[in-house]
Each structure stands twice: as structure tokens, then as C-alpha cells.
N, C-alpha and C positions, 0 to 999 in steps of 0.2 A: 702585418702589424698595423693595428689603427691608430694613427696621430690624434691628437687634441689640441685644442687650439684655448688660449687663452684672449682672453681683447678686453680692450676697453674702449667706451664710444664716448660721442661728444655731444652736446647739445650747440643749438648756435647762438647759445647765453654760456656757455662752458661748462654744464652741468656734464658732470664724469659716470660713467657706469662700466662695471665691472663685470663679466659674466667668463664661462668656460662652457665648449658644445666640440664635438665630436665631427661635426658636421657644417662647415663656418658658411659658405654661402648660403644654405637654408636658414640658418641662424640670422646672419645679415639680411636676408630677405623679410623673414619675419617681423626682425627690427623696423626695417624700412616701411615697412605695412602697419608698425603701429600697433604689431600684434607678439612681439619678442617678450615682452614683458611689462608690468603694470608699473613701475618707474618708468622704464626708457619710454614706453607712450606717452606718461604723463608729462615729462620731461622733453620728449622730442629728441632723446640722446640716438642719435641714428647714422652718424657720420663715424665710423671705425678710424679711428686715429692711431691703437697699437693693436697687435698681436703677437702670441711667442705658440711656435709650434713645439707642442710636448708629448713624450713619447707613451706615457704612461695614465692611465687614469688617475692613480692615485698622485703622482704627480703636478697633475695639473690640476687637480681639489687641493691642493695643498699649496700650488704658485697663487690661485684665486684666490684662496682666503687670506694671503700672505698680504700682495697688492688693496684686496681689500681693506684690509687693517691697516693700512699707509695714512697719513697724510694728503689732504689735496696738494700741498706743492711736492712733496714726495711723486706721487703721479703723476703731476706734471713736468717733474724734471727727469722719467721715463722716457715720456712723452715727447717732449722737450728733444733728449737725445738722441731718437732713432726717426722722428720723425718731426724737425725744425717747424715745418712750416702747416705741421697738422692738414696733411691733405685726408681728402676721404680714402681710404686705403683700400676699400668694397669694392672699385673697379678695378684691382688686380686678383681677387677673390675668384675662383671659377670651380 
């Protein structure tokens, strides 16, 4: 069974980004490379502050666009919960 990974990254001005990939250390690599996607490059959002491991695809298109539709302090108080001090979360990723 393939897991999914939901996340959201951070910029070091706090710009939020949303994505979902099947595959999250490639994902975060690309991110980091500046080649994840054309916000998060533009933005520099590259720092993974959350994730939720989802079991299903259509699940986790449906948590991603949920999150998405949020609010900034909404994600933040995510964010906030699970991960206080917003560390980079990529170095436990493997």
C-alpha cells in the first residue's frame, strides 16, 4: 500500500505553501533545488514545517485542497500545534 504525504513549507519571510506527492524526500529535494514548483521557487518556501501521512490518494487530494482553502492563521495554528518552534522537518525525511 502507498502512503501519501501531505506538507506544507515555509518561506524565511513566512510565505506558506501547500502541496501533496507520494514520494516526500524527492519532493523536498526538488523543493530545495528551487525546482518543486514555480511559487515555492519564487517564494523560497523550502523549509517543510508540517506533514500528515495519508493512506489513500484520493484522500490526500481532498486533505490538500481542504488545507488549502484554510486561512493563513488557520495554517498556522496547524503549524503552530504540531510543530511549535517550525523547525525544518526535511532532515527527518528519508
Amino acid at each position: 500500500m502507498l502512503t501519501y504525504f501531505v506538507y506544507i513549507l515555509s518561506s524565511h519571510t513566512g510565505t506558506l505553501y501547500t502541496g501533496m506527492t507520494a514520494d516526500l524526500p524527492k519532493r523536498i529535494e526538488c523543493h530545495k533545488a528551487g525546482k518543486g514548483s514555480r511559487f515555492s521557487a519564487k517564494y523560497e518556501a523550502n523549509s517543510l514545517v508540517h506533514v500528515e501521512p495519508i493512506d489513500s490518494l484520493e484522500a490526500a487530494r481532498e486533505r490538500e485542497a481542504q488545507i488549502k482553502r484554510w486561512s493563513r492563521r488557520k495554517k498556522i495554528q496547524l503549524i503552530d500545534k504540531f510543530n511549535p518552534r517550525w523547525r525544518d522537518l526535511s532532515n527527518a525525511v528519508d
